[in-house]
Every structure is written in structure tokens, then in C-alpha cells.
C-alpha positions in Angstrom: 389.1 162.0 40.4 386.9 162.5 43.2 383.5 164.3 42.2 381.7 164.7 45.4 379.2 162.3 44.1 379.6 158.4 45.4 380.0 156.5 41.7 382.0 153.8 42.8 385.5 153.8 42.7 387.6 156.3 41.9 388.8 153.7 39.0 386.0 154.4 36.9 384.6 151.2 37.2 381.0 150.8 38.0 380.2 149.3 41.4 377.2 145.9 41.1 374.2 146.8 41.8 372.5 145.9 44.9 370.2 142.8 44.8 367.1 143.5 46.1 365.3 140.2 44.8 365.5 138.7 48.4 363.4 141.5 49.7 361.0 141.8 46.9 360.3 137.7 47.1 360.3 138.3 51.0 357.7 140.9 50.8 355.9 139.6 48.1 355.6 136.5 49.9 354.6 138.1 53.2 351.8 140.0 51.5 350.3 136.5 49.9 350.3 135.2 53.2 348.7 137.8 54.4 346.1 137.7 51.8 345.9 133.9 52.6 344.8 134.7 56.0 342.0 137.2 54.7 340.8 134.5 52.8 340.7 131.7 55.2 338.8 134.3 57.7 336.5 135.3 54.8 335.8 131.2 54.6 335.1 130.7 58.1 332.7 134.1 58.3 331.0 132.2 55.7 328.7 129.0 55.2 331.7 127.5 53.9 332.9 127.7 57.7 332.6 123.8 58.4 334.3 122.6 55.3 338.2 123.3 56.4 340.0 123.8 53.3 343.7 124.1 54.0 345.3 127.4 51.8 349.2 127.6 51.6 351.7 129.1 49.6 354.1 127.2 47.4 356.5 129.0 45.4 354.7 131.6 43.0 351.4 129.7 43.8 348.1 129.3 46.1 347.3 125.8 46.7 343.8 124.9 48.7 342.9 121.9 49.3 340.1 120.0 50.8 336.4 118.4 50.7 333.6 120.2 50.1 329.4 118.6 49.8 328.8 120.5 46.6 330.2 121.7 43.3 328.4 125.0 44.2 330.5 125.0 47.3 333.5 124.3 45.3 332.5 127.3 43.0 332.3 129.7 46.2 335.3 128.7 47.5 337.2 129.4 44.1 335.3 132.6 43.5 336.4 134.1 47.2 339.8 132.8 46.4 340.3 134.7 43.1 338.9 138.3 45.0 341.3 137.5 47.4 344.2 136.5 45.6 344.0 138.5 42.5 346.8 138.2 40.0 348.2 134.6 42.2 348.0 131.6 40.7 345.7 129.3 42.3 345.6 125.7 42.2 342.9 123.4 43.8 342.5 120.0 45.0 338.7 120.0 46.3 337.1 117.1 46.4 333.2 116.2 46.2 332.1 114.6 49.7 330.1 111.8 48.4 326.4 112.6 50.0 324.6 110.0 48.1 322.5 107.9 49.6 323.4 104.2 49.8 321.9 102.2 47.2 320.9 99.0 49.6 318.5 99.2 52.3 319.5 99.7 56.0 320.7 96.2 57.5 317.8 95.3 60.4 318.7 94.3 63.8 316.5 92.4 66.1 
């Protein structure tokens, strides 16, 4: 019995729903990379800008990696990363450059 209204067919079975995941992960992964690029210009703009720490998305995450000379600098670079990326999951690989001086004295030449 036809209604007027589309309810699927006129069988009375229900039609599927559409899936919409595709376009909610598309979108949702649009807008992290968007935010990634915020971030990455937010680290250059800064006196982070030198250290080039490499941001990509992998699946539901945020992975940076990189070398930075300080833990303070690693610090900075996780704290613009969480205003950036709230509720994403970040994960980090930044290493400590090792800025030490060498513990044996300069080799002379004559």
C-alpha cells in the first residue's frame, strides 16, 4: 500500500540503511590533516622552526617524529601538538640531539 511517504518497498520490508562511515572517516581524516598542517606551520612560526619534525596521520593516530637539542624542546613540541590536535591520539618518536661536548681534547695538527 502506497502511503505517499518513501519507506521502502511496498513489501513492508525495511530498506538498509545508508553507510555513511566512508564519509565520516573521509572527513574526519581531512580535518586531522588539516589540523596537521596548522601545527606544522605553528612549529615553523616558532623557535622550534629548524628542528623538522615530520607529523603524519596513521589510522586514528598523529605520529611526529624527529630530533630535537632539548627535552624543553621536546616538551614544546608535544604541548603545541596537543592544542592542535585535541582529542587525537599522538604518538612521538623525538629524539635528544646529543650536544655534549666530546670528552677528549681536540686532535692538534701541525
Amino acid at each position: 500500500m502506497a502511503t505517499g511517504h518513501d519507506n521502502g518497498p511496498e513489501d513492508g520490508t525495511a530498506r538498509p540503511a545508508a553507510h555513511t562511515h566512508t564519509h565520516t572517516h573521509t572527513h574526519t581524516h581531512t580535518h586531522t590533516e588539516y589540523r596537521i598542517a596548522h601545527l606544522e606551520e605553528r612549529l615553523a612560526r616558532s623557535d622550534l622552526a629548524e628542528l623538522g619534525m615530520r607529523i603524519e596521520a596513521r589510522g586514528d593516530a598523529v605520529h611526529i617524529t624527529g630530533t630535537v637539542s632539548s627535552a624543553a624542546d621536546r616538551e614544546a613540541v608535544l604541548r603545541l601538538a596537543a592544542a592542535e590536535l585535541p582529542g587525537v591520539a599522538v604518538r612521538a618518536d623525538i629524539a635528544l640531539a646529543d650536544v655534549t661536548a666530546p670528552d677528549h681534547r681536540p686532535e692538534e695538527l701541525s
